[in-house]
C-alpha positions as CSV (number, residue, x, y, z in Angstrom):
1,X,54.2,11.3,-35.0
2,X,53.7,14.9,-36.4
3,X,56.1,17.3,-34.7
4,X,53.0,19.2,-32.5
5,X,52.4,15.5,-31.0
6,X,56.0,15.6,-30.0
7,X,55.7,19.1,-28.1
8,X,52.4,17.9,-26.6
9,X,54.5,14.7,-25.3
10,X,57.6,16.6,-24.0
11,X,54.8,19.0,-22.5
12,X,53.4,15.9,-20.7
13,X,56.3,14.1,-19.6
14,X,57.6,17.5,-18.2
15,X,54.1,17.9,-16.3
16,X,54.8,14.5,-14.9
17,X,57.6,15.2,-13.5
18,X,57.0,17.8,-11.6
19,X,54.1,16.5,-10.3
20,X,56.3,13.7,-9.0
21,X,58.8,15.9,-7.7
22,X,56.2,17.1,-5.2
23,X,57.4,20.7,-5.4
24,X,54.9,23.5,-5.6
25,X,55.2,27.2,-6.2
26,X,55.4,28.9,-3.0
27,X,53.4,31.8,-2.1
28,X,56.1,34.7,-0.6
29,X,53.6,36.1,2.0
30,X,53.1,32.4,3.3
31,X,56.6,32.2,3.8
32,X,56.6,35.3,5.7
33,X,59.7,36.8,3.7
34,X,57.6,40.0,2.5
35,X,55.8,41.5,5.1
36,X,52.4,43.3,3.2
37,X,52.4,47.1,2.9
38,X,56.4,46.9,2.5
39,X,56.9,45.8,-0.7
40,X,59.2,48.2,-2.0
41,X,62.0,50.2,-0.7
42,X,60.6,53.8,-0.5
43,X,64.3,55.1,-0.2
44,X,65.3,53.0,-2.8
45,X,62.2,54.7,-4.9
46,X,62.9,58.0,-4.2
47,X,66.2,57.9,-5.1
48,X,65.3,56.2,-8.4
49,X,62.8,58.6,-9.5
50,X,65.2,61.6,-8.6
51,X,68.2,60.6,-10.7
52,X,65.2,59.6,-13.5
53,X,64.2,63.3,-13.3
54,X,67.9,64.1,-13.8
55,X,68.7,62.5,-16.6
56,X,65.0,63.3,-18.6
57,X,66.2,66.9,-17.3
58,X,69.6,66.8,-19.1
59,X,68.9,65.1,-21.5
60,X,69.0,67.1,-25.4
61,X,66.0,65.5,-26.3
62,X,63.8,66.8,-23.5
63,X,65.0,70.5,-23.5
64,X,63.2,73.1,-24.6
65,X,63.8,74.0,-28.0
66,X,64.7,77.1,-29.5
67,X,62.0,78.9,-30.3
68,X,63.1,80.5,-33.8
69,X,61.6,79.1,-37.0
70,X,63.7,77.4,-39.2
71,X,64.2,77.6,-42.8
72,X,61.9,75.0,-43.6
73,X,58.5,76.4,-41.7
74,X,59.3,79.3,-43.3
75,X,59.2,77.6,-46.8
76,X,56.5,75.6,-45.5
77,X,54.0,78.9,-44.6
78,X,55.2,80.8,-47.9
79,X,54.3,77.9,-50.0
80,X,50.8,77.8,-47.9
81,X,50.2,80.8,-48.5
82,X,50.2,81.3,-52.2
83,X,48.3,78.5,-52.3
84,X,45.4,79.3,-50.0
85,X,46.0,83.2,-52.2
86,X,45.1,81.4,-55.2
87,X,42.0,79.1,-53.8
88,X,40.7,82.6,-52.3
89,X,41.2,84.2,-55.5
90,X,39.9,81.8,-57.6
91,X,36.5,81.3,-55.0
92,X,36.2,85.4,-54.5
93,X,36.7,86.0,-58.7
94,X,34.3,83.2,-59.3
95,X,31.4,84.5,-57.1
96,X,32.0,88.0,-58.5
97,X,32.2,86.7,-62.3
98,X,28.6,85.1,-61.6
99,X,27.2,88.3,-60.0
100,X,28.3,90.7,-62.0
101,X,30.5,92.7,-58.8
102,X,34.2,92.7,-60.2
103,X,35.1,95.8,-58.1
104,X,34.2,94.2,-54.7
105,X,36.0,91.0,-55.7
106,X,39.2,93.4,-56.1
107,X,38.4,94.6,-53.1
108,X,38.0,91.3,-51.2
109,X,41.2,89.7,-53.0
110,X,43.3,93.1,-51.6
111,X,41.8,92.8,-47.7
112,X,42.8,88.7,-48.6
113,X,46.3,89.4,-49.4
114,X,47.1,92.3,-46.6
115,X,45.7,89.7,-44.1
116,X,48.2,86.9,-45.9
117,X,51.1,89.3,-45.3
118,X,50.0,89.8,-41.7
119,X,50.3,86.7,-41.0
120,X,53.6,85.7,-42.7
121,X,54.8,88.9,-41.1
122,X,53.8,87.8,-37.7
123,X,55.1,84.5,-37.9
124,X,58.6,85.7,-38.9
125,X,58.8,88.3,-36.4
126,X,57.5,86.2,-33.7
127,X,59.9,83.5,-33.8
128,X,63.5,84.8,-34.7
């Protein structure tokens, strides 16, 4: 006998006796123990979901966190930003080189860099 012929046998046997045992799964609303509608304590609800709301409300993780950046989004948006100045500059000198208009590409990589510095600026300020 393999071993899953085994487990099918047990399985069987086990079947059997039950089925000779004449018990059978009860249904609780035949019984009459649980009345329908009332199948839960609504006090005992409540007061579950209040002291759940306490503990998510003290708990660290859930609390609001502080709203100041830290070193590493600052890193993170510096680093970001030299990148995306080089990309622009690269793009803005590239059209200009084709068209012949090196004065408006200084002028577009100037109004690019004051609006790179903006936003730096604003995101440092904003969240000390």
């Amino acid at each position: 006998m393999e071993p899953n012929d085994t487990l099918r046998a047990q399985a069987r046997n086990a079947q059997e006796q039950y089925q000779r045992s004449g018990q059978t799964y009860a249904d609780p609303y035949a019984r009459g123990t649980v009345p329908p509608g009332d199948m839960y304590d609504d006090d005992f609800v409540e007061a579950l979901a209040g002291r759940m709301a306490k503990l998510i409300a003290e708990s660290p993780e859930m609390k609001a966190k502080s709203a100041a950046a830290t070193p590493a989004q600052r890193l993170t948006l510096a680093i970001f930003s030299l990148i995306a100045f080089i990309a622009l500059s690269g793009i803005v000198f590239g059209v200009a080189s084709s068209s012949g208009q090196m004065q408006m590409a200084v002028i577009a990589i100037f109004f690019i860099s004051i609006a790179i510095c903006i936003v730096n600026i604003v995101f440092n300020v904003g969240h000390r």
